[in-house]
Backbone as CSV, one residue per row, in Angstrom:
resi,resn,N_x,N_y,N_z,CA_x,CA_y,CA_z,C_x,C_y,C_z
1,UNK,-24.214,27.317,16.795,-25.533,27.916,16.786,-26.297,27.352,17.983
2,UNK,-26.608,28.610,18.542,-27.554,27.576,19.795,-28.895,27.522,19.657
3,UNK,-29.685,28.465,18.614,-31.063,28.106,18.065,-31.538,28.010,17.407
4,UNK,-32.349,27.090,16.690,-33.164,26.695,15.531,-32.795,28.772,15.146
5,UNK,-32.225,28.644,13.789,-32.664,30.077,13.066,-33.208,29.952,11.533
6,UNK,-33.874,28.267,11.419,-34.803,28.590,11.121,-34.731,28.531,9.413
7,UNK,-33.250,28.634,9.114,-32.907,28.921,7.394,-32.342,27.262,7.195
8,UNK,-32.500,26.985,5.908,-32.331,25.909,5.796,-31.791,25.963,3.930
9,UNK,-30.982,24.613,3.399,-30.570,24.971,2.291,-31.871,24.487,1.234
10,UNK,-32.023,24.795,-0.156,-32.466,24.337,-1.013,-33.143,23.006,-1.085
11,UNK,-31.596,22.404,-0.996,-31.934,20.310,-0.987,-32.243,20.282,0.178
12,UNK,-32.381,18.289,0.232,-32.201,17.946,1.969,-33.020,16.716,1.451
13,UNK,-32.606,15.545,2.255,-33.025,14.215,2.505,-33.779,13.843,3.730
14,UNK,-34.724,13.253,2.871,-35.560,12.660,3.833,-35.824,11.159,3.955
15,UNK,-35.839,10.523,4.982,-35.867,8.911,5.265,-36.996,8.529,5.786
16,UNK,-37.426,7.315,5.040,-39.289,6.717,6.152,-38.356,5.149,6.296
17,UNK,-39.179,4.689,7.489,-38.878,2.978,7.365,-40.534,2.284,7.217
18,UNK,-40.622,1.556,5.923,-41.554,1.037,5.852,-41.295,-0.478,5.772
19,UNK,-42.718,-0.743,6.495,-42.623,-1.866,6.864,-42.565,-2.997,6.587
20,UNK,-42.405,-4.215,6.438,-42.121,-4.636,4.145,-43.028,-6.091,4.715
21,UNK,-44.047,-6.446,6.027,-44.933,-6.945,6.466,-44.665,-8.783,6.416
22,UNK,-43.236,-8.826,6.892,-42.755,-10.263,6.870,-42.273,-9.829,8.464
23,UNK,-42.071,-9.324,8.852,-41.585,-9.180,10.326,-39.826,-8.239,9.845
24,UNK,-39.510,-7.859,8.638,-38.834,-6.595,8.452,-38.688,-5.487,7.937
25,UNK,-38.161,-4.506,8.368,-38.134,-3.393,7.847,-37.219,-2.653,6.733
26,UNK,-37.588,-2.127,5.694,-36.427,-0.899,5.103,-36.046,0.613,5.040
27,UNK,-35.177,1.119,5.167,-35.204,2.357,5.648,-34.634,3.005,4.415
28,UNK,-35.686,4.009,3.289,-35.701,4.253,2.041,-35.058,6.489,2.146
29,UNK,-34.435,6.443,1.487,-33.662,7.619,1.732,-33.997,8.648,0.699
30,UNK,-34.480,9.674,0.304,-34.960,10.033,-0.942,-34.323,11.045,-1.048
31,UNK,-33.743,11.948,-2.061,-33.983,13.812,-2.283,-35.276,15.032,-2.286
32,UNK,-34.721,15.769,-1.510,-36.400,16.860,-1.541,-35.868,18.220,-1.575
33,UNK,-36.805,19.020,-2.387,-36.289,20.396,-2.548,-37.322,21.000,-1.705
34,UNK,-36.872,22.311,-0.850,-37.605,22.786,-0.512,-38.642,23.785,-0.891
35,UNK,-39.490,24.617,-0.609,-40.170,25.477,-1.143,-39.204,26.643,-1.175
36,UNK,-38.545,27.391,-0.442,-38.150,28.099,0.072,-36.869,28.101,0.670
37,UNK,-35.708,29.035,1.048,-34.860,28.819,2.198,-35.071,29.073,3.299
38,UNK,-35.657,30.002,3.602,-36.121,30.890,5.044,-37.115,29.997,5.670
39,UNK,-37.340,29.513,6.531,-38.285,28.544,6.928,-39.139,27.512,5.942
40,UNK,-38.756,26.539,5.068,-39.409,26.139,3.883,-40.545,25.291,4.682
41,UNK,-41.518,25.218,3.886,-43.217,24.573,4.442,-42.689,23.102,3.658
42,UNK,-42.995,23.568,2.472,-43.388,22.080,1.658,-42.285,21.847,1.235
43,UNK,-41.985,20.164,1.133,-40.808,19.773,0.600,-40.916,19.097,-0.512
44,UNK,-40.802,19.025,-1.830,-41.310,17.966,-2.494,-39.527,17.037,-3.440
45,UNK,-40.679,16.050,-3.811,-39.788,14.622,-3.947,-38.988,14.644,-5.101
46,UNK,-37.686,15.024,-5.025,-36.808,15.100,-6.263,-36.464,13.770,-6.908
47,UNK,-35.851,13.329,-6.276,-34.776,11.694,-6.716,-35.172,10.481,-5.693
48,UNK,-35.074,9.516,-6.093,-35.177,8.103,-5.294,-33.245,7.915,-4.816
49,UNK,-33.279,8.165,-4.006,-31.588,7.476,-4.001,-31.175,6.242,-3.489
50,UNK,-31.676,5.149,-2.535,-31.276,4.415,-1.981,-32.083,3.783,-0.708
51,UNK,-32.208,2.854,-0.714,-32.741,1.577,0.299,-31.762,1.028,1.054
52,UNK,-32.110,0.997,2.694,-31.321,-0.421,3.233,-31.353,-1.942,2.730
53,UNK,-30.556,-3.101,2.776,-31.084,-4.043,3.544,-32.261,-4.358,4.223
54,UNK,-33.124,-5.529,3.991,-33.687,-5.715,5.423,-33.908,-6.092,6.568
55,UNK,-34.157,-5.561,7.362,-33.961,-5.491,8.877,-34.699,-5.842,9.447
56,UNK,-34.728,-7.008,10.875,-35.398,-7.148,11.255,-35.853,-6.421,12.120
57,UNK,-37.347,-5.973,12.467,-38.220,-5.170,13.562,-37.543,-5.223,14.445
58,UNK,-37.461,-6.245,15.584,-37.139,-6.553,16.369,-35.836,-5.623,17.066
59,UNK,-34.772,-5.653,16.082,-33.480,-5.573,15.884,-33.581,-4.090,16.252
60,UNK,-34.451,-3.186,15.040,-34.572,-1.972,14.959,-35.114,-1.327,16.137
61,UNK,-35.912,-2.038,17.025,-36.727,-1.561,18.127,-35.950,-1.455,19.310
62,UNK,-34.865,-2.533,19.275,-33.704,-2.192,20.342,-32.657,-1.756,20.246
63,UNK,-32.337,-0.946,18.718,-30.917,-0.383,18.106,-30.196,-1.033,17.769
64,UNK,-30.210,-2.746,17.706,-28.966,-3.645,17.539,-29.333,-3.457,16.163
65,UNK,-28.513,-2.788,15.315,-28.574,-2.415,13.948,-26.619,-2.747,13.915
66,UNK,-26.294,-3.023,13.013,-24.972,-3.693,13.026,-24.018,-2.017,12.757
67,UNK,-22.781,-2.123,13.304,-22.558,-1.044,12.738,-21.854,-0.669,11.660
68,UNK,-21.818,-1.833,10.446,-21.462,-1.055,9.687,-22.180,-0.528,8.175
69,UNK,-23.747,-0.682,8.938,-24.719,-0.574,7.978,-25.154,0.946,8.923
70,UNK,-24.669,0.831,9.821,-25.490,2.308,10.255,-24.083,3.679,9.900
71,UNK,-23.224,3.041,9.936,-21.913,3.942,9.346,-22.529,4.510,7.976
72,UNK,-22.686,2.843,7.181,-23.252,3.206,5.641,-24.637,4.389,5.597
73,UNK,-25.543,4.317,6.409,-26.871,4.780,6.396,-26.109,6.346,6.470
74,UNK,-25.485,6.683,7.593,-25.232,7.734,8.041,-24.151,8.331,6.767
75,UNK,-23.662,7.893,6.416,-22.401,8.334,5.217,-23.239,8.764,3.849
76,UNK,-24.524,7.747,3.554,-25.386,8.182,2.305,-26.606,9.736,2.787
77,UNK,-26.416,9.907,4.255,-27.205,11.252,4.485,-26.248,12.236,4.200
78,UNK,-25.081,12.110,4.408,-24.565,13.096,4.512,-24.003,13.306,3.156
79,UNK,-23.355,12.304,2.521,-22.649,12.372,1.541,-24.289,12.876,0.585
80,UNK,-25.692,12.472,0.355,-26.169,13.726,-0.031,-26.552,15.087,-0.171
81,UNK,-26.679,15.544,1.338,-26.607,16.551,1.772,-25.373,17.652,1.262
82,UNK,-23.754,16.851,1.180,-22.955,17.190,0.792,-22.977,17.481,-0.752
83,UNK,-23.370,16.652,-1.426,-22.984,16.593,-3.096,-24.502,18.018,-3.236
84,UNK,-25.659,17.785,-3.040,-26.440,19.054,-3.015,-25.825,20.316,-2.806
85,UNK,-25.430,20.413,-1.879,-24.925,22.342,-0.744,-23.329,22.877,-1.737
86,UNK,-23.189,21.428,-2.640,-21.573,21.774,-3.280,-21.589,21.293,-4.679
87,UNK,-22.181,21.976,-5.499,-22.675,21.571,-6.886,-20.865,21.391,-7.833
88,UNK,-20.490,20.773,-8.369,-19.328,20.646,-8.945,-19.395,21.641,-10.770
89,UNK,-20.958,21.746,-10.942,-21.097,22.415,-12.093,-20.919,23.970,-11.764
């Protein structure tokens, strides 16, 4: 696909890093349904799924994030994204 078209599925995860005000951070991963498929506006907050470790600022500001916590980070987006788009029921 070469352009945004704009359709999108049902589910979908969303991630914030908040700031946990010791000098590290956590990067909190949630479930969200959309309004809509066709361009959805509002997303709202289904499930809590999962937290990093914490991380130091520092670390995060220059990417030295280890890699096998960013393997993990990246495997829990997808592997939700996945279990959503492929319901087993």
């Amino acid at each position: 696909m070469d352009v945004d078209d704009s359709v999108r599925t049902r589910f979908g995860v969303v991630a914030c890093l908040r700031d946990m005000g010791n000098g590290t951070s956590r990067l909190f991963i949630d479930d969200v349904e959309g309004n809509r498929i066709e361009n959805p506006i509002d997303w709202s907050h289904k499930w809590f799924v999962t937290f990093t470790p914490e991380m130091e600022n520092d670390a995060i500001e220059k990417m030295d994030i280890d890699d096998e916590l960013l393997r993990t980070i990246g495997a829990a987006v997808l592997a939700r994204c996945f279990i959503h788009n492929n319901p087993t029921d």
